[in-house]
C-alpha positions in Angstrom: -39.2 -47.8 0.8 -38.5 -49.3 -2.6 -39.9 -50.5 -6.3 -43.7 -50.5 -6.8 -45.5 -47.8 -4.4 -48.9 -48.8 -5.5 -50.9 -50.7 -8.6 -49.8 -48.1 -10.6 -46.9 -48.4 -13.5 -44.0 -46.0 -12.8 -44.0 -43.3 -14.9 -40.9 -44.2 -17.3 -41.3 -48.0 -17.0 -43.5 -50.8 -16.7 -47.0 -50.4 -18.1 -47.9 -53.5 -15.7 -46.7 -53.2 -12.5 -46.8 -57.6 -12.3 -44.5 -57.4 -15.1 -42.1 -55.0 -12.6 -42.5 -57.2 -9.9 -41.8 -60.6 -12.0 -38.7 -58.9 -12.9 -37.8 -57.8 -9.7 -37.8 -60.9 -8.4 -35.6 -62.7 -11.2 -33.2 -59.5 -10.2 -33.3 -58.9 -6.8 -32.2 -62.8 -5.1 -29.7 -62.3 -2.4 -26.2 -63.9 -4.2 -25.7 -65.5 -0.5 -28.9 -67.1 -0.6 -29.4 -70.7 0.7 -33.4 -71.0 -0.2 -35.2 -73.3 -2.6 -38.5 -73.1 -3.2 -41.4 -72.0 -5.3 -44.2 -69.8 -3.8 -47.4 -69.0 -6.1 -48.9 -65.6 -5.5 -52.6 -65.2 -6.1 -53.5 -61.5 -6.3 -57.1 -60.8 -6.4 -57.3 -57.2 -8.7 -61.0 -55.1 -8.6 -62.8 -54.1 -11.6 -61.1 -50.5 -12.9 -61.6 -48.5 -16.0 -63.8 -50.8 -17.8 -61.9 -53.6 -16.8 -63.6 -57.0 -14.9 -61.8 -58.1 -11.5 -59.5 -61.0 -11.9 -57.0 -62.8 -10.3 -53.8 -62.6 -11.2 -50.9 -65.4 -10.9 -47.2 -64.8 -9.7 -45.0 -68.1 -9.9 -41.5 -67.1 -8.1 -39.3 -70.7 -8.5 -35.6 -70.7 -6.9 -33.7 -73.6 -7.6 -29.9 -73.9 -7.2 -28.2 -75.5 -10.0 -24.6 -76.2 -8.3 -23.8 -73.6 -5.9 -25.4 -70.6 -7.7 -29.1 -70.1 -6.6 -31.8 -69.0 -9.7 -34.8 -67.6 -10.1 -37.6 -68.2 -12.6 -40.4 -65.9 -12.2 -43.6 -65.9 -14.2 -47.1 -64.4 -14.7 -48.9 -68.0 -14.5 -50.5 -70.3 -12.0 -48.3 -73.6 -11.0 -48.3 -76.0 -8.8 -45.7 -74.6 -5.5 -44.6 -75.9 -2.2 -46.6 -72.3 -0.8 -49.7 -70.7 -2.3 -50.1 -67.1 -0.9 -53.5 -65.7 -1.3 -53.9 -61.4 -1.0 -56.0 -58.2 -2.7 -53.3 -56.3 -5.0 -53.0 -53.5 -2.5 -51.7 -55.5 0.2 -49.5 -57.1 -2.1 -47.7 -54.2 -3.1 -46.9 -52.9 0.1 -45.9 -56.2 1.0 -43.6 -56.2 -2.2 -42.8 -53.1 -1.6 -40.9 -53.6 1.7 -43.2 -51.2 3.3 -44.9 -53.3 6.1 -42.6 -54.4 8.6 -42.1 -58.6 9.5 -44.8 -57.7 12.3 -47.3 -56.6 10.2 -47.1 -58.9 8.0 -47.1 -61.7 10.2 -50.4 -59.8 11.5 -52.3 -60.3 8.6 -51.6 -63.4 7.7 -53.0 -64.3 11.1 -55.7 -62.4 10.6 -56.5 -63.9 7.2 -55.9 -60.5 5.0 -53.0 -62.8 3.3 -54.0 -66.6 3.3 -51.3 -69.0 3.3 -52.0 -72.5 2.2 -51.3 -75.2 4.1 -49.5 -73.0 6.3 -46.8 -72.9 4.8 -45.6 -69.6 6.3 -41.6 -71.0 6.9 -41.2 -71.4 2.8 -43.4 -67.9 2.3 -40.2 -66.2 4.9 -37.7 -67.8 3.2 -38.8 -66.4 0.0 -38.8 -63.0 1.9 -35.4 -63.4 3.4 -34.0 -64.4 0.2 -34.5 -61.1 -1.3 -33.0 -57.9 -1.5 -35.5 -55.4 -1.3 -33.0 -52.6 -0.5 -33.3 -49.5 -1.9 -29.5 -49.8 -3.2 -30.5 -53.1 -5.2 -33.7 -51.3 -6.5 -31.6 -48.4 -7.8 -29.3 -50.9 -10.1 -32.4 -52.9 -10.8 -34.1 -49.7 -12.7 -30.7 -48.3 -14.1 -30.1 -52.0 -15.5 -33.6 -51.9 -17.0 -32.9 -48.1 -18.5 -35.2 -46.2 -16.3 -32.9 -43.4 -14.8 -35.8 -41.4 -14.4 -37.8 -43.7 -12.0 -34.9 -44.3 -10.7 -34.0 -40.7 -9.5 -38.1 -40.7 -8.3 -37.3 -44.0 -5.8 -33.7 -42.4 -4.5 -35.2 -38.9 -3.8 -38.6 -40.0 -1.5 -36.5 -43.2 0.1 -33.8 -40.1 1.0 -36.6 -37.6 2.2 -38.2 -40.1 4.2 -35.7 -40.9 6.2 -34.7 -37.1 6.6 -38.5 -36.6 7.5 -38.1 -39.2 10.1 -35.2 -37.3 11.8 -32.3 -39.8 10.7 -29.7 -37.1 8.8 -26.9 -39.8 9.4 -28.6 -42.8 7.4 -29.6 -40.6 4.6 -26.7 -38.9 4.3 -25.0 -42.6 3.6 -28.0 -44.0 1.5 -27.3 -40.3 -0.4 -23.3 -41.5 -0.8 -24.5 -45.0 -2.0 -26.7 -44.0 -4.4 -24.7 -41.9 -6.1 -21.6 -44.1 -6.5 -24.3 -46.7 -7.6 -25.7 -43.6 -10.3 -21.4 -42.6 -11.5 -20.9 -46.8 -11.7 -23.6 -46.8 -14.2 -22.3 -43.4 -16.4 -26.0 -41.3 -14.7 -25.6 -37.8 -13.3 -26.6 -37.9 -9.4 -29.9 -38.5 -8.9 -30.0 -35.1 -6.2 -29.0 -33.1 -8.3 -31.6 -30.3 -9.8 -33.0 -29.8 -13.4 -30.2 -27.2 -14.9 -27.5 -28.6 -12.7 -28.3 -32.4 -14.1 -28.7 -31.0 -17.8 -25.1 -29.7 -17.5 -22.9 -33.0 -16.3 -25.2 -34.7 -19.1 -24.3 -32.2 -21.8 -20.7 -32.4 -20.3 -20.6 -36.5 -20.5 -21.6 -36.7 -24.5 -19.0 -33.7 -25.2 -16.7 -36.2 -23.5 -17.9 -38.9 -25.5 -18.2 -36.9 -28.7 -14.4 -35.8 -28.6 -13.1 -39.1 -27.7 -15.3 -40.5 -30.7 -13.6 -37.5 -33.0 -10.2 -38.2 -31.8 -10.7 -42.6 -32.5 -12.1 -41.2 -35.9 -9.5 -39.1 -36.9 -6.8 -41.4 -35.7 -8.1 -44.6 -37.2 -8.3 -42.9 -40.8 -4.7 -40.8 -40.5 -3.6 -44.7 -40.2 -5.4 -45.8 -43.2 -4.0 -42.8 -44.8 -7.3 -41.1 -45.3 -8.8 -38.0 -43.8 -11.5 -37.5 -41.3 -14.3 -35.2 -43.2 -16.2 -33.6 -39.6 -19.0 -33.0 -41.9 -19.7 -36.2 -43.2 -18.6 -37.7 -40.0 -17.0 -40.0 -42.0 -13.4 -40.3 -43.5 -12.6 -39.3 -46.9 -10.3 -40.9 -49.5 -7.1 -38.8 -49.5 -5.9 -37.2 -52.9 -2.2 -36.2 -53.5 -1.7 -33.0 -55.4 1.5 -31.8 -56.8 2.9 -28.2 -57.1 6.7 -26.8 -58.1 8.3 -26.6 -54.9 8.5 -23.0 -53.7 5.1 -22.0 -55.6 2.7 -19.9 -53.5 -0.3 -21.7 -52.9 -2.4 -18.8 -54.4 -0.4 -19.1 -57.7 -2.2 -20.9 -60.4 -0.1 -23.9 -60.5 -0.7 -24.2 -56.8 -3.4 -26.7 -57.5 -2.3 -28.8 -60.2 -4.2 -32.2 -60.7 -3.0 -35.5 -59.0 -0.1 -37.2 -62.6 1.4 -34.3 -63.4 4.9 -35.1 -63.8 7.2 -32.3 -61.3 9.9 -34.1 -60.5 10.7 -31.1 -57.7 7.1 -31.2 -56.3 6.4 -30.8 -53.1 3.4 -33.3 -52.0 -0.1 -31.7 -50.8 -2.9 -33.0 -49.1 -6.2 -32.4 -50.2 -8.9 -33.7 -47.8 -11.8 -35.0 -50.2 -11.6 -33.5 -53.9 -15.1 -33.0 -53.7 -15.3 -30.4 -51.1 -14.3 -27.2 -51.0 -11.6 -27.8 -48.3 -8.4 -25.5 -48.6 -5.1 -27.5 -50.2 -3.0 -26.8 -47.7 0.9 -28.6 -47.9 1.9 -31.6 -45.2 4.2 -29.4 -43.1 6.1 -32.7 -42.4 7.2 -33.2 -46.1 10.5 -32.9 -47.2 11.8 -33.3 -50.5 10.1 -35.7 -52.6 9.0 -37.9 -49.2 5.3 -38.8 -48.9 3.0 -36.9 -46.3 3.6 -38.4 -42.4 0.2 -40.0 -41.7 -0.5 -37.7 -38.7 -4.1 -36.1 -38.4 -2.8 -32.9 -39.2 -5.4 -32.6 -42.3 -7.9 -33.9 -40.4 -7.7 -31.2 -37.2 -7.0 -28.7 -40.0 -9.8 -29.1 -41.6 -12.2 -29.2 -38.0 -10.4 -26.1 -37.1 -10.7 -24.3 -40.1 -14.8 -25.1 -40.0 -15.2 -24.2 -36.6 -13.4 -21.0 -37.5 -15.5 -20.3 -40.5 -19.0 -20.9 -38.4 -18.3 -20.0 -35.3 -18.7 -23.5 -33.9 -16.6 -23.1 -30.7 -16.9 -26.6 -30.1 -15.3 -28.0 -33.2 -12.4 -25.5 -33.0 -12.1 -26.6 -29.2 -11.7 -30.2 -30.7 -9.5 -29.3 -33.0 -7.2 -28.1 -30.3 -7.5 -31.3 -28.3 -6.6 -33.6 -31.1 -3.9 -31.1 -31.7 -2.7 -31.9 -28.9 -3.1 -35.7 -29.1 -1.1 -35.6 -32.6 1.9 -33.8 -31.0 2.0 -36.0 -28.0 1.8 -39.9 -30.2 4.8 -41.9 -31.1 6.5 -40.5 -34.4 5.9 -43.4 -36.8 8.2 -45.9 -37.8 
């Protein structure tokens, strides 16, 4: 069981459920496919909420330019090699994959779906040229951003065929699913509320740290510092001390041109802040400050420490790490 249940929109995605199915259909073409042809749906929809009955047009063209077969789908009437003529309701669970080949073949000799001119052989091949499978619907809604309707289409297609007594199928539809869900970066679609909050707050830590440690690498190259406040990296400014003066001391913090000819560099990360000046510990006499993050992790670690925020003092450590593991510069 797969894509639109009924006339209604899914929750999270399309407002029009036409609009879902015109998409599909564009999305859902077996690659394999040999078929060419255009079949023109006529969907007869009854008056609801206010609104008159109409008809509404599905035009599903494949053509194969070459050796690759495309589909053009749209919401009009054209001219096609096979009109098929149904109520909405039997069009969805014929859209749907819900009605077996028998069933279907039933009504259209029974008249519930009118063919023209019998053209029931293009009307299969259209049929057998899609993948209605519950795997391609899964990438279908994830490629369209709906991981919410999504998770609703893999837990009833699952519990279905649990309820019908076949453990072994839905355990392997489960495994399918979910390598489908990690391919597109989405927590498993079984798992519960709390359970799924946590791998999501886990993946944008992930993402967040490896954003931090690009950030503060990019600017220690540039020779600035990365300002975790700002989120943004600051100019760096040189200050010069006597060499051997505490760093309480009131020449600790002399302005960047004085003129010590035995000072000892010191990085200050953004004059504008109130950042401590802290000395390069990889400067040695007179030679400019090794552009390493170290002012940059200094200054996340000493925030974190300062309000508590356990995750920026947990970065801190990470890039830490990072800084004593890269290349010494040439």
């Amino acid at each position: 069981t797969a894509g639109a249940m009924s006339g209604e929109a899914p929750s999270d995605g399309y407002e029009d459920p036409f609009e879902e199915a015109r998409d599909f259909f564009e999305f859902g073409l077996h690659e394999s496919s040999r078929f060419s042809g255009t079949v023109v749906f006529w969907v007869s929809v009854p008056a609801t909420g206010g609104k008159p009955a109409r008809m509404q047009y599905l035009t599903v063209a494949v053509r194969k330019p070459g050796t690759v077969p495309r589909v053009q789908a749209s919401l009009t009437k054209q001219k096609g090699e096979c009109i098929a003529e149904m109520s909405d309701s039997v069009f969805f669970k014929v859209y749907s994959g819900k009605l077996p080949t028998s069933e279907v073949v039933a009504l259209c000799l029974g008249g519930t779906i009118k063919v023209h001119w019998l053209r029931y052989d293009v009307l299969k091949g259209l049929a057998d040229a899609m993948d209605f499978s519950v795997q391609r619907w899964a990438r279908f809604y994830l490629t369209k951003g709906m991981p919410r309707r999504c998770r609703q289409l893999a837990t009833e297609a699952v519990g279905e065929l649990r309820a019908a007594g076949s453990e072994e199928e839905a355990e392997s539809l489960t495994r399918d699913l979910d390598r489908i869900a990690a391919e597109f970066g989405t927590a498993s679609f079984f798992l519960d509320d709390e359970a799924r909050d946590a791998a999501q707050r886990e993946k944008e830590d992930a993402e967040e740290d490896a954003e931090d440690a690009a950030a503060a690498a990019a600017a220690a190259q540039s020779g600035d510092d990365y300002d975790p406040r700002t989120d943004r990296a600051e100019p760096r400014l040189v200050r010069w001390r006597p060499r051997g003066a505490s760093l309480d001391s009131p020449g600790a913090g002399a302005a960047a041109g004085t003129s010590e000819a035995e000072g000892a560099p010191v990085a200050d990360p953004a004059g504008s802040h109130a950042a401590p000046i802290l000395p390069d510990p990889s400067s040695v006499a007179g030679a400019p400050p090794t552009p390493l993050p170290r002012a940059a992790i200094h200054s996340l670690a000493t925030l974190g420490a300062a309000t508590g925020n356990a995750q920026w003092m947990r970065r801190s450590a990470r890039l830490a790490l990072l800084a004593a593991l890269a290349p010494p510069p040439p």
